[in-house]
C-alpha positions as CSV (number, residue, x, y, z in Angstrom):
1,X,2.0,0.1,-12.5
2,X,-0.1,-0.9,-9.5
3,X,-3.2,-0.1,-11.0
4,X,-2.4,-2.3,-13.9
5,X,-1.4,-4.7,-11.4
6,X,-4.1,-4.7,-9.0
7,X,-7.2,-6.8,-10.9
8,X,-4.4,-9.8,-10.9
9,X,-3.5,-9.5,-7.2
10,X,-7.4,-9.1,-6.7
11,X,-6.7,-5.7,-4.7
12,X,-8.6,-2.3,-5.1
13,X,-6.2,0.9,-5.0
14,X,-7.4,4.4,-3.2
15,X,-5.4,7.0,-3.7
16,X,-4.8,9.7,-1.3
17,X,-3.9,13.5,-1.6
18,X,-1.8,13.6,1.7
19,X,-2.1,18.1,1.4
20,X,-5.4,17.6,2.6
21,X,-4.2,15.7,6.0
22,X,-1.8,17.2,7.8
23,X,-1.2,14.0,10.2
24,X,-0.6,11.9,6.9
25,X,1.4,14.6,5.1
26,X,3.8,15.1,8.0
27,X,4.1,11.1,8.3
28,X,5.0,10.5,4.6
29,X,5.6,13.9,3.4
30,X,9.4,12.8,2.2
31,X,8.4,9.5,1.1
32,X,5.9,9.3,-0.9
33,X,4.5,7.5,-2.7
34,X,3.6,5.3,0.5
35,X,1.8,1.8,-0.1
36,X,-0.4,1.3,2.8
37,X,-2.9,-1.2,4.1
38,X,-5.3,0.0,6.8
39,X,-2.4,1.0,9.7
40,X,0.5,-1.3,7.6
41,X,2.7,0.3,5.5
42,X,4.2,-1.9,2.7
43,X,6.1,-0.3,0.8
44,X,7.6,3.8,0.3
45,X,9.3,5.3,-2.9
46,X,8.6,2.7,-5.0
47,X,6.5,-0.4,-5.7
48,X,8.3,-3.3,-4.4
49,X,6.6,-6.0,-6.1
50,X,7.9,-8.8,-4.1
51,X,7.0,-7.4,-0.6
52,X,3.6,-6.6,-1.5
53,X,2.6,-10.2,-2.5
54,X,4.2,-11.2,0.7
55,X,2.2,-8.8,2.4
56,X,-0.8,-10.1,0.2
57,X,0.1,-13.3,1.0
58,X,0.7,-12.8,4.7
59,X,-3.0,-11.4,4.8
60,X,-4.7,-14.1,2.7
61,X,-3.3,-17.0,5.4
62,X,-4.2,-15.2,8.5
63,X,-7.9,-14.8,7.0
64,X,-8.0,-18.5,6.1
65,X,-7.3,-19.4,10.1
């Protein structure tokens, strides 16, 4: 869903096997999947539409300061 999502909210996705970090995998191993941007996490289990475009938003504001 987010990639089908993420031209509209002008966003690029990177997915991440967490097995191949063992400081991420023992973070989020029970939660995954884990929306994160840079150090902020967004969102875990699920896509929560309505918090990301908050978040989104949130980001877009501070920038235009």
């Amino acid at each position: 869903m987010l990639d089908a999502l993420a031209g509209d909210l002008e966003i690029s996705v990177n997915r991440v096997d967490i097995d191949g970090l063992p400081a991420v995998r023992t973070r989020y191993d029970r939660h995954v999947p884990v929306l994160c941007h840079e150090d902020t996490e967004i969102c875990r289990h699920s896509l929560d539409l309505p918090k990301l475009e908050r978040y989104l938003a949130s980001q877009r504001d501070a920038a235009s300061r």
